[in-house]
TILUMMAR-700937 format. One record per residue: z, x, y of N, C-alpha, C in turn. Coordinates in steps of 0.1 Angstrom, whole numbers, plus 2048, in hexadecimal, padded with zeros to 3 digits. Last residue first. Example, Ala and Ser with C-alpha at 12.3 -4.5 7.8 and 13.67 -1.06 7.14 Angstrom:
8478807EA8478897F584F881800 84E8847C784E87B7D384E8847DF 
END
This chain:
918C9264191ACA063F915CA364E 926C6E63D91BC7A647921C8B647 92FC5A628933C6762A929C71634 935C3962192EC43621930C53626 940C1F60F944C29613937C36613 946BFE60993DC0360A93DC1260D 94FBE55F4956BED5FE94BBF95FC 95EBCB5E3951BCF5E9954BD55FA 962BD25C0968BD55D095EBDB5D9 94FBCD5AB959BC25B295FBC55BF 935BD15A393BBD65B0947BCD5B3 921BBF59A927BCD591930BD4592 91CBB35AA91FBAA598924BB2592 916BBA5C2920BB45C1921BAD5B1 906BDB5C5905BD25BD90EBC65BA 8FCBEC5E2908BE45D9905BDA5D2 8E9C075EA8E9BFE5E38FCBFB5DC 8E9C1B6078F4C195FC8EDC0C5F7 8DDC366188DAC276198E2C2960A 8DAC4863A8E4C476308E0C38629 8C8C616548CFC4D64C8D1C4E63B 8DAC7C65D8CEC746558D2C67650 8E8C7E67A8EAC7D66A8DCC7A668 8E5C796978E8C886938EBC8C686 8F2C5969A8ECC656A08F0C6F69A 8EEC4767D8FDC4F6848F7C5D68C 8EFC2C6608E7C3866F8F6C3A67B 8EFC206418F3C266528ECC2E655 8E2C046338DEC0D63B8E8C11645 8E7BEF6158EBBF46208E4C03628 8D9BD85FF8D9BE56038E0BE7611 8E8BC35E68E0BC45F68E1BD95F9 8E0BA95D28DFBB65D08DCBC15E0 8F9B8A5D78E7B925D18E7BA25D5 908B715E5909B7C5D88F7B825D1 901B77607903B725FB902B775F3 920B8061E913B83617910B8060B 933B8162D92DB7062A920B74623 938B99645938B8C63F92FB8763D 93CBB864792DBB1648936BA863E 953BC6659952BC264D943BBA652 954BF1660957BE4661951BDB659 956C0C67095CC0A66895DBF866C 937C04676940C08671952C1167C 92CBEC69592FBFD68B939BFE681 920BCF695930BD769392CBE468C 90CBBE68F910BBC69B91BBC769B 8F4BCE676901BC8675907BC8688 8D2BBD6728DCBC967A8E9BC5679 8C0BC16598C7BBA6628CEBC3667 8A1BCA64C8AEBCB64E8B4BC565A 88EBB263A88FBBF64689EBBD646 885BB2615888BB462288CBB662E 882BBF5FD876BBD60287DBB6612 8A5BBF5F2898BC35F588DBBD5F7 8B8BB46108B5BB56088A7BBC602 8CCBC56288C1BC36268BEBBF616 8DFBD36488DFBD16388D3BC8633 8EABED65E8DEBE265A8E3BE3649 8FCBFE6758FCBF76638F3BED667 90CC17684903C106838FDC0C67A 929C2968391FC2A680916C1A67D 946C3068993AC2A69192DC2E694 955C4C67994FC3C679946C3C688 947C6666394FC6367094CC4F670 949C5164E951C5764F943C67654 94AC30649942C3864A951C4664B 94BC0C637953C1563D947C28640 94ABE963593EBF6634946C0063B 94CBD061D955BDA62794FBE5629 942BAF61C943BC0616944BC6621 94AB8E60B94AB9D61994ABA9610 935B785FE943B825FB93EB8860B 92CB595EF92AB625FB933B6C5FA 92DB455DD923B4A5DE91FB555E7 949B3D5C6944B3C5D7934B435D6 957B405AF957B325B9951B365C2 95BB575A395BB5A5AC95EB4A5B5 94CB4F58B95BB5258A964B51598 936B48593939B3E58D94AB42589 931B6259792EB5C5AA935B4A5A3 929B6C580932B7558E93AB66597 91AB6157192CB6456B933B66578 903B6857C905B5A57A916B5C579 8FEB8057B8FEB7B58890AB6C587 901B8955F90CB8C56990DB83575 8E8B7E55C8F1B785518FFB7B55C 8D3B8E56C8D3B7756A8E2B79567 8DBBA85648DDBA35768DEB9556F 8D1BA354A8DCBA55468DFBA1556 8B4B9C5518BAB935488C9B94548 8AEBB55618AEBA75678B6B9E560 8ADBC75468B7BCB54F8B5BB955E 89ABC85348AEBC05328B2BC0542 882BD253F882BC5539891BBE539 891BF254388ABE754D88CBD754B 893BF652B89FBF6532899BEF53F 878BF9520885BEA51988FBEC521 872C0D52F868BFC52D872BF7529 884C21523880C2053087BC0F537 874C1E50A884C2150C889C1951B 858C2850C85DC1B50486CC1350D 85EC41516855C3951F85BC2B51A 869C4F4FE873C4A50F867C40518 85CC554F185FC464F0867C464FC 839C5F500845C614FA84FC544F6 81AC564F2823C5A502830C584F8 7F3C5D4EC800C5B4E780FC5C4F2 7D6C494F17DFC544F47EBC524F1 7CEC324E67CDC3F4E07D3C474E0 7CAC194F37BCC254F77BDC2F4EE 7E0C104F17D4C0C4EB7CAC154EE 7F9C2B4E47F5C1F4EB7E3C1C4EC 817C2A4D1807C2E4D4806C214DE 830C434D482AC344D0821C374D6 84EC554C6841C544C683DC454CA 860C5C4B1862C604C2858C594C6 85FC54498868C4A4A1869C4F4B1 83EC5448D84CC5648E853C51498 824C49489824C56493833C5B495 823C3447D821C41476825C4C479 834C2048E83AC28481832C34479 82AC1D4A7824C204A282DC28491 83FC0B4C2841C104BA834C174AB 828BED4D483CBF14CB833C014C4 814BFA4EF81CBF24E182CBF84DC 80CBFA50F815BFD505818BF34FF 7FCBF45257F7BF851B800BFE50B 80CBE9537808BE55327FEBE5525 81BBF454F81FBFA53D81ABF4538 816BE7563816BF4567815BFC554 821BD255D813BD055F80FBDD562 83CBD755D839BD3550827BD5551 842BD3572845BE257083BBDE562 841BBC57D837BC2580839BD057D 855BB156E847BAE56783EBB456E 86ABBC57D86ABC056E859BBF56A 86ABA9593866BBC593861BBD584 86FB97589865B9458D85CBA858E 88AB95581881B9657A86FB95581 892B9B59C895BA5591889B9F589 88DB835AD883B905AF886B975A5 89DB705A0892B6F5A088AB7C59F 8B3B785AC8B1B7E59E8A4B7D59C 8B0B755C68B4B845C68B2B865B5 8ACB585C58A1B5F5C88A4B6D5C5 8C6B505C28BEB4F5B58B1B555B5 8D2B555DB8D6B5D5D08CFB5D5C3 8BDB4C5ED8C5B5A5EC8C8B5F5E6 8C7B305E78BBB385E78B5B485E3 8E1B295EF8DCB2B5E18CDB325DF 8DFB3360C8E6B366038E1B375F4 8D2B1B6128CDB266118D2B30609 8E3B036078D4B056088D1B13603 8FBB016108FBB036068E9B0D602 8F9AE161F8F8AF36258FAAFE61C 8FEAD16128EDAD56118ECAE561A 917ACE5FD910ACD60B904AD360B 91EAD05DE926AC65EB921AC45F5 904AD15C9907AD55D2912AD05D9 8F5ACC5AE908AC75B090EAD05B7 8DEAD85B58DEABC5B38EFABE5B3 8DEAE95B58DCAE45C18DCAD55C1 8DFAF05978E9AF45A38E7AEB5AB 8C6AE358E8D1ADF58B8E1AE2593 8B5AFA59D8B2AE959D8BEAE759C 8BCB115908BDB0E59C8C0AFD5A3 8B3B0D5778C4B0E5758C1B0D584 89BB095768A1B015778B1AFE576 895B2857C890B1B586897B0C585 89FB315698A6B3457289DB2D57E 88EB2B55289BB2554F8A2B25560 872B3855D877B2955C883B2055A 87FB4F55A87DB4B56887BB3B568 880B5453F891B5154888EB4D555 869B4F537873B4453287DB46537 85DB6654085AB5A543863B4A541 868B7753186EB7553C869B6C542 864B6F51686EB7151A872B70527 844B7951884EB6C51B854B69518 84CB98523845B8D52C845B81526 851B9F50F85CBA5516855B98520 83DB9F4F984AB9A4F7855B99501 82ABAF508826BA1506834B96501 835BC9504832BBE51282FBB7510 839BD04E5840BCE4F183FBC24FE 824BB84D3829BC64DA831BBF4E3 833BA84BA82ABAA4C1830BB54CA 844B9C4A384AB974B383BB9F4BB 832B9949083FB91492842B8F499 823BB448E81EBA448A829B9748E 832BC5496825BC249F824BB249A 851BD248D844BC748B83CBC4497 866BDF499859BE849A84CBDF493 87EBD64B5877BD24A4868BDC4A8 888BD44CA88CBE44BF884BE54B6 87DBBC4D587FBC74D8882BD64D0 894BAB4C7883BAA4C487ABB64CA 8ACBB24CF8A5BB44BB896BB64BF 8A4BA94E98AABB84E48A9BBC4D6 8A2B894E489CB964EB89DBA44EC 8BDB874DD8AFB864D78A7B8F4D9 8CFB8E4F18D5B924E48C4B904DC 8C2B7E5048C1B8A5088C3B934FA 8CCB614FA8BBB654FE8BBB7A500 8E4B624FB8DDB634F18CEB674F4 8E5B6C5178EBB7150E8E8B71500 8DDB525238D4B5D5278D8B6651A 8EFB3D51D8E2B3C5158D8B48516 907B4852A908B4751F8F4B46517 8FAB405478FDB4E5418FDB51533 8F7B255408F3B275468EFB3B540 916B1D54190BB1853A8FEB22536 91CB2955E920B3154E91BB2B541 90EB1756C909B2957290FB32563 91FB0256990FB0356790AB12566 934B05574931B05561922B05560 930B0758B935B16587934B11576 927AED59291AAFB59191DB06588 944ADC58D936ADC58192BAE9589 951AEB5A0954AEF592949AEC58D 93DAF95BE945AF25B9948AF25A6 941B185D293BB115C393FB075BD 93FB165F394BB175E693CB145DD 93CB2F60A931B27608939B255F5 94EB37624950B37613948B2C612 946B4F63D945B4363C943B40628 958B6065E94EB5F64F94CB4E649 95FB5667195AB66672955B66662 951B38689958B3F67B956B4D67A 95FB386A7952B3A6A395AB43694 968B1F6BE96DB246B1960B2C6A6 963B166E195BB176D6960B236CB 96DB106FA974B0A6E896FB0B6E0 966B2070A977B21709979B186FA 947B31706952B2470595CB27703 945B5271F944B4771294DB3C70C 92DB4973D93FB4B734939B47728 917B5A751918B4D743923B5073D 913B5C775919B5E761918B58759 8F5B5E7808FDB5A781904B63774 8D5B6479A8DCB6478F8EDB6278F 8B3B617A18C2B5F7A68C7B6279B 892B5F7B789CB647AF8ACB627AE 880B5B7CB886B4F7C088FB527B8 87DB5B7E9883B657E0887B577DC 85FB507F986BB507F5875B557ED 847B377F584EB437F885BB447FB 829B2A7DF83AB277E683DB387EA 80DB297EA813B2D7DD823B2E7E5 7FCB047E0804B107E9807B197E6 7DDB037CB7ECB027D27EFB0B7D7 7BCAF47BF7C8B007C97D3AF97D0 7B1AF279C7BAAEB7AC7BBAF67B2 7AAAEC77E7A7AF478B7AAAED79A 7C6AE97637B6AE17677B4AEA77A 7DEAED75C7CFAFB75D7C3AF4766 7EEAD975A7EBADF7687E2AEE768 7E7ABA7517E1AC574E7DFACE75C 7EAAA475B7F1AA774E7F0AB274A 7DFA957737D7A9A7617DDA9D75A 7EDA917887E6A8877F7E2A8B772 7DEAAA79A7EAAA079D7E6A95790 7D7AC978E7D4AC07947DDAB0796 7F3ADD7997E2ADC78F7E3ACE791 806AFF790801AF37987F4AED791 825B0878E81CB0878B811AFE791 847B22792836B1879A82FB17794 868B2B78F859B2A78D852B1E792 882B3F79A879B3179D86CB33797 898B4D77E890B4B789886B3D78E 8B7B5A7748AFB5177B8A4B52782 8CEB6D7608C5B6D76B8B7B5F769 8EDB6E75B8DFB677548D2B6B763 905B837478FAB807548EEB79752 917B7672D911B81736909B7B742 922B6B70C921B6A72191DB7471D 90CB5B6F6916B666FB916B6570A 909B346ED903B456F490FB4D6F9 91BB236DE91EB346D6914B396DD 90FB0B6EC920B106EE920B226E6 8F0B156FE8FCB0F6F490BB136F2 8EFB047218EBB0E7188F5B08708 8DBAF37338E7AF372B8E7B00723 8CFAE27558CFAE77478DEAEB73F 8C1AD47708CBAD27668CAAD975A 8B2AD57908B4AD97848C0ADE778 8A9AC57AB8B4ACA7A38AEACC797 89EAC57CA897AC57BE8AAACA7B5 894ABB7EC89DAC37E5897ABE7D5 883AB27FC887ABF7FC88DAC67F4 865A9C7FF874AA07F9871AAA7F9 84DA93807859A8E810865A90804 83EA9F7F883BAA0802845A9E807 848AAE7D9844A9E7DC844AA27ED 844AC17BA842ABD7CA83DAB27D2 850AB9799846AB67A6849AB47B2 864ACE78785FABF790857AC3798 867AD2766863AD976E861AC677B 888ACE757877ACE756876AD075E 8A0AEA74789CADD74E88BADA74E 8A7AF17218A1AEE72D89CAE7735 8C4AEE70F8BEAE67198B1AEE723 8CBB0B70C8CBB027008BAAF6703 8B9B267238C6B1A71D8C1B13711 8B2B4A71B8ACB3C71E8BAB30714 8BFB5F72D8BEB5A71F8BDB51725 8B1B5A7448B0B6173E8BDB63738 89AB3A74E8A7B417508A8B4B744 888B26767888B3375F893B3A75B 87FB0C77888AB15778886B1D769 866AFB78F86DAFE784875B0A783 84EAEA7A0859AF47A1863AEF792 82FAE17A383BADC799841AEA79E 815AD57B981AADF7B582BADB7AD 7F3AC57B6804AC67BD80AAD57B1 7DBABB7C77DCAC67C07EDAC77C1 7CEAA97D67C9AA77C77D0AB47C0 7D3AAF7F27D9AA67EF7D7AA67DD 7D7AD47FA7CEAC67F57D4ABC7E8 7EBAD98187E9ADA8097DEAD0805 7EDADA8337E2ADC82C7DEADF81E 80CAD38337FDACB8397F2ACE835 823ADF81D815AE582680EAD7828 841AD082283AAD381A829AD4821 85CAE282D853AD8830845AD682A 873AF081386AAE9826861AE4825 883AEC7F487AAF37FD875AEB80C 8A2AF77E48A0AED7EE890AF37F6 8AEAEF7C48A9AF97CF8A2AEE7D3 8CBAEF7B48C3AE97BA8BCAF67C4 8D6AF378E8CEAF579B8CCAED7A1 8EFAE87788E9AE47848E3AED790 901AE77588FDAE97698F4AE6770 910ADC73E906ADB74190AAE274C 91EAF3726922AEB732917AE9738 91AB0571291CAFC710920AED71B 929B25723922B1F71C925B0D714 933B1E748938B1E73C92BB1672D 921B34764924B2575892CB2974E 928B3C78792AB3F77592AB2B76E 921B3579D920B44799924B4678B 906B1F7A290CB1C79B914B2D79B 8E8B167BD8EFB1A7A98FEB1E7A8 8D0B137CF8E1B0D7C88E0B107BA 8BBB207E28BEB1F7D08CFB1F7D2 8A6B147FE8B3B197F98B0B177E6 88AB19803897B168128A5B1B807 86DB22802879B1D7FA885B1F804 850B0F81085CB1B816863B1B806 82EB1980883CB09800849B13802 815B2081D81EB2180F825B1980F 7F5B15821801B1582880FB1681C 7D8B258117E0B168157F0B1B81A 7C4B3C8237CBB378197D5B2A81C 7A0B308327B1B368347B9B35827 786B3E83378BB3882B79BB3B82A 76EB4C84A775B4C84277FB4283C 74AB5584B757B4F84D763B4C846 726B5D851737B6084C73FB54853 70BB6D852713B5E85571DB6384A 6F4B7C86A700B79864707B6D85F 6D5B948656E0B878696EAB89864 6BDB9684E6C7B9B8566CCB90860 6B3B9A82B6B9B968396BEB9E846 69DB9C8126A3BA58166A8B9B82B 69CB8C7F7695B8880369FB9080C 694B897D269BB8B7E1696B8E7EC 686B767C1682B807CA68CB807D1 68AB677A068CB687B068DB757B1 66CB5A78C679B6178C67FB6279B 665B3E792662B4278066EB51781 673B3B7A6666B2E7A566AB35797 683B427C7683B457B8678B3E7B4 699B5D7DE688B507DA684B4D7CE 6B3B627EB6A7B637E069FB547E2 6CCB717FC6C5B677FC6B8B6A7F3 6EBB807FC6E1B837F56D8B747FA 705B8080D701B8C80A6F3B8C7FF 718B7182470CB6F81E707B7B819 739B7181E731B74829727B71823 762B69824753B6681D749B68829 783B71823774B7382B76DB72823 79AB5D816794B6981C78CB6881F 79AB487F77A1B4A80579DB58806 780B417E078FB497E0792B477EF 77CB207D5777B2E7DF780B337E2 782B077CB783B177C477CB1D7C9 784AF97DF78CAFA7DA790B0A7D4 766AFA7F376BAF57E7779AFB7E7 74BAF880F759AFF80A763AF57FD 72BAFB804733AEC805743AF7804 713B0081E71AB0880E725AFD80E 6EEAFC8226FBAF7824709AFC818 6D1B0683E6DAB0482D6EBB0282C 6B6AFF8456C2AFC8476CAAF983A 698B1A84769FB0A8416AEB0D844 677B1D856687B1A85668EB1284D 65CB2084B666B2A84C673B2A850 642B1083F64EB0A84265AB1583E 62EB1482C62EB15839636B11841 637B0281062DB0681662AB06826 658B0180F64DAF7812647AFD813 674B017F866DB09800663AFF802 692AED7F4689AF07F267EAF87FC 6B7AFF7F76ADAF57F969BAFD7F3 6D5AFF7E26C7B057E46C0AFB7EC 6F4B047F26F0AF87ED6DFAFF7EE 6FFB247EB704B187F26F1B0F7EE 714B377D0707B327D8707B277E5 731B4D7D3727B3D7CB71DB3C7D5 74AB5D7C5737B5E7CA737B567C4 760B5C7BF760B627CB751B677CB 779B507AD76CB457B276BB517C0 788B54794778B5B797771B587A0 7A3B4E78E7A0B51799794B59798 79FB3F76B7A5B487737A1B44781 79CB29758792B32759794B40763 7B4B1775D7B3B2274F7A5B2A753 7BFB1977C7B5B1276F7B5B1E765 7CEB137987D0B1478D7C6B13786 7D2B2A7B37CBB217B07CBB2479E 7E5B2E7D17DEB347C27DBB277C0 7DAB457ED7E6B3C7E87DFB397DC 7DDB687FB7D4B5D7F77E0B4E7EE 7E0B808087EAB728077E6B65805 7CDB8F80B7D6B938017E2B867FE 7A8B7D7FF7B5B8380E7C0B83804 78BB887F6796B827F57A4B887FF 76EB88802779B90805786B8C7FE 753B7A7F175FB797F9767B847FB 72FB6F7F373CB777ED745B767F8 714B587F3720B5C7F8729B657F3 6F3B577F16FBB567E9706B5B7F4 6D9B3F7F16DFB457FB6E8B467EF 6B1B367E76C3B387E76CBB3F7EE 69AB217E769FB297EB6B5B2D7E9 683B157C7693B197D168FB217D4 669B0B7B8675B127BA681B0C7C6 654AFB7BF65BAF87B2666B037B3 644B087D5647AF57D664EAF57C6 63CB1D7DC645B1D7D664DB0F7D5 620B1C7EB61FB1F7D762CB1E7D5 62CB35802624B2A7FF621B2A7ED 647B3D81E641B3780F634B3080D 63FB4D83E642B3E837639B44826 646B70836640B6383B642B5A834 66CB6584065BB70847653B7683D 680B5084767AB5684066BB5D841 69BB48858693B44856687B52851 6B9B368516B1B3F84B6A5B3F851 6D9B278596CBB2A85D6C4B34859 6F7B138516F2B208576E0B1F850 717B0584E707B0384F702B0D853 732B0283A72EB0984071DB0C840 74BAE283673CAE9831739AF383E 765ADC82675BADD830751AE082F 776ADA80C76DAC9812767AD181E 78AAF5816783AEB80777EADC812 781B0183378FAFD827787AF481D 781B1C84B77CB0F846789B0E839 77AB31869786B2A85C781B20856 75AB3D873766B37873770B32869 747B54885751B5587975DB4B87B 72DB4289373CB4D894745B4C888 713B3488371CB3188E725B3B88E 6F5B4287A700B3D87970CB3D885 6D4B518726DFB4B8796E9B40872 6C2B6885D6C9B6485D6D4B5C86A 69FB718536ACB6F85D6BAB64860 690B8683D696B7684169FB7C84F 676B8D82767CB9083267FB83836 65DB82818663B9581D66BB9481F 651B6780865CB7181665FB7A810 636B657F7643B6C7F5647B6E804 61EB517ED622B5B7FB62FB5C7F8 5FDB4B7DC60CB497E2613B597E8 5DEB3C7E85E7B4C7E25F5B497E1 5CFB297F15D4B237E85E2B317E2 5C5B318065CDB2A8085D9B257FD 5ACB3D7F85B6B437FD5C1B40804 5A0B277F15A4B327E75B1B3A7ED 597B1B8075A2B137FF5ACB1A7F5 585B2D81458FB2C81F59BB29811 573B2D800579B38803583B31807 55FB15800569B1A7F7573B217FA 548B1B812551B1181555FB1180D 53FB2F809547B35817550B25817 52FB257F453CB317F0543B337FE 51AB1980252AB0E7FA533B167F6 50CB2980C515B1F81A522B1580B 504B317F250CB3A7FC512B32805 4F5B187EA4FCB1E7E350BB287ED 4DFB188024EDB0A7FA4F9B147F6 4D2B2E7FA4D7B2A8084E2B1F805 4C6B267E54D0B357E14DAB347EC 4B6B127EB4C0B117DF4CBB1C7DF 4A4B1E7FA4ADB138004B5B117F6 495B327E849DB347F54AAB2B7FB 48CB217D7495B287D049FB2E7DE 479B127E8484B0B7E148FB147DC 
END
């Protein structure tokens, strides 16, 4: 019995075997590759081709097989719009499934849109299930991909000179529009101009059965002549969306797009050389209202200042800070009030300008003040050179001296500003910038901002500048730059003179 039991046993492990080992899985080594002759294809074809693999798969009933493609791209390729760019030069073609013992398969690459134009060839095939195995080939399959048929440009009509302010008129004329363009993909022609016009034209759509296209624009009556230069621009994308990044391929037009013309300047255009921004009577009482109240305030402010009571008026900075808090509030609303007994709203900036340039005086002041803020009035023990400060340390009184000439000095700019520009009736003056050698190069600037460039070398006049505190800059190959503060409140003849050694 134990004999005929052990005998079972072994005839059932031989029966086993065969299924164990059927059951192993099998990686291809090795492929081969057929295909038909290298041929032209175009978006919507399809290129079929033949693998067949050594040895048949087995176990890979849950993977892929894969083919992958790269391209050549060709130098006259035609374009293709999407915000993601021109990447499209390796794609896969359609995966099929592997079969247990089943070494051919017929595979298919779908030609698309975004496949660059030029030569595509097969350059990788894998096997995949949990990771892929490459599968080393040989064969061939290739073909290529023509680019789309360009958009001739036949002619550019224009114009040899415009008069600024005058509308005109491009026309450009293109041939026959490509037969193998794709129908879902159109192309807009449009114009480009250097100085760009008032008017720009819009861009139009290529229409199959039209040749000609016009384009209308303007420039403004005060652009300066000169040469304008022109060009044709292209964009393209899909017909319908509204959106021409979205991914298409278009033609790419050919053709010298380039052109150019003159631009005159208006025969009627009167261009002011300065400009009197007036004060009418009730602001100019307003602005001496106005002055008058700084004067007492300043006349206070100065006792309170000399005074050596701590208990009464308090230290320095604390007394100098709201005071000036109370002229920036007085001088926010002396603003207000200007601008309600304005004549015209162009006026605007102007006034800005000028209440903003006092503005910033005091505004310096209090950040000089934040710098001194460790200073009291005057210490009478320590004598009249002398003052203390909270820590201890002792500093001279020019430091004091110095502090109070800072504090007046915005209050007394308020009080002049106001008197000036309220005697004056206007808000704008010229200044005369003279050099010596002349034709020297002038920027002017307020502070904290950039300098402007004067259009005119010296010897000459910067109009229409508003009443505020402006700095000037010359430069003069072969000098060091030269820079002049003019104070117009202080400065009645406003005349600027500089001297290069």
């Amino acid at each position: 019995m134990k004999i005929r039991g052990l005998w079972v046993a072994v005839v059932g492990l031989f029966a086993v075997l065969p299924s164990v080992v059927a059951a192993q899985q099998v990686t291809p080594t090795k492929a081969v590759v057929e295909a038909a002759e290298p041929q032209t294809l175009r978006a919507k074809n399809n290129f079929t081709f033949r693998i067949t693999v050594d040895p048949a798969p087995q176990r890979y009933n849950e993977g892929w097989i894969e083919a992958w493609f790269e391209c050549e791209p060709s130098s006259s390729g035609d374009l293709f719009a999407s915000d993601m760019g021109d990447q499209f030069c390796k794609v896969p073609a359609r995966p099929v499934k592997p079969h247990d013992g089943l070494a051919t398969y017929d595979m298919i690459l779908p030609i698309t849109e975004k496949m660059v134009p030029g030569k595509w060839k097969l350059t990788q095939i894998d096997i995949t299930q949990d990771k892929p195995h490459i599968i080393p080939f040989s064969g061939v399959a290739a073909f290529n991909i023509a680019p789309l048929h360009p958009i001739k440009l036949i002619d550019i009509q224009h114009p040899r000179s415009v008069e600024a302010g005058q509308s005109f008129t491009i026309k450009i004329t293109v041939g026959d529009y490509p037969k193998d363009a794709y129908e879902d993909c159109a192309v807009w022609l449009g114009i480009r101009l250097t100085p760009a016009p008032h008017k720009q034209a819009t861009d139009e759509e290529i229409k199959p059965d039209q040749r000609s296209y016009e384009f209308s624009s303007r420039f403004y009556p005060d652009t300066p002549g000169g040469r304008v230069e022109g060009e044709v621009t292209y964009t393209g994308g899909v017909v319908g969306s509204g959106d021409r990044l979205f991914g298409c391929r278009y033609p790419r037009p050919d053709g010298d797009r380039k052109f150019e013309f003159d631009l005159l300047p208006s025969k009627g255009l009167v261009t002011p050389t300065s400009a009197e921004v007036t004060v009418t009577r009730p602001q100019g009482d307003l602005l001496k209202i106005a002055a008058a109240k700084i004067q007492v305030q300043l006349k206070e402010l100065k006792a309170a200042l000399a005074s050596n009571s701590e208990t009464v008026n308090g230290p320095v900075a604390a007394v100098a800070r709201k005071n000036i808090d109370q002229a920036l509030a007085a001088l926010d609303d002396t603003q207000s009030s200007f601008h309600k007994l304005a004549v015209t709203p162009k006026q605007t900036v102007r006034e800005q300008v000028f209440f903003d340039d006092i503005r910033t005086a005091y505004k310096d002041s209090l950040a000089k003040l934040g710098k001194n803020s460790r200073l009291s009035g005057p210490d009478p023990s320590l004598g009249p050179d002398h003052l203390i400060a909270t820590s201890g340390h002792l500093r001279p009184h020019a430091d004091l001296a110095a502090l109070i000439k800072d504090v007046l000095s915005p209050f007394e700019q308020n009080e002049l500003a106001y008197v000036t520009v309220a005697n004056a009736e206007k808000l704008v003056f010229d200044l005369v910038v003279k050099s010596y050698p002349q034709d020297a190069e002038v920027c002017y600037f307020r502070k904290g901002h950039s300098c402007c460039l004067n259009p005119d070398n010296t010897n000459t006049t910067i109009p229409s500048l508003t009443y505020a505190i402006w700095y000037v800059q010359f430069q003069m190959k072969g000098f060091a730059m030269k820079e002049v503060k003019h104070d117009p409140f202080r400065e009645s003849n406003h005349v600027i003179e500089v001297i290069f050694h």
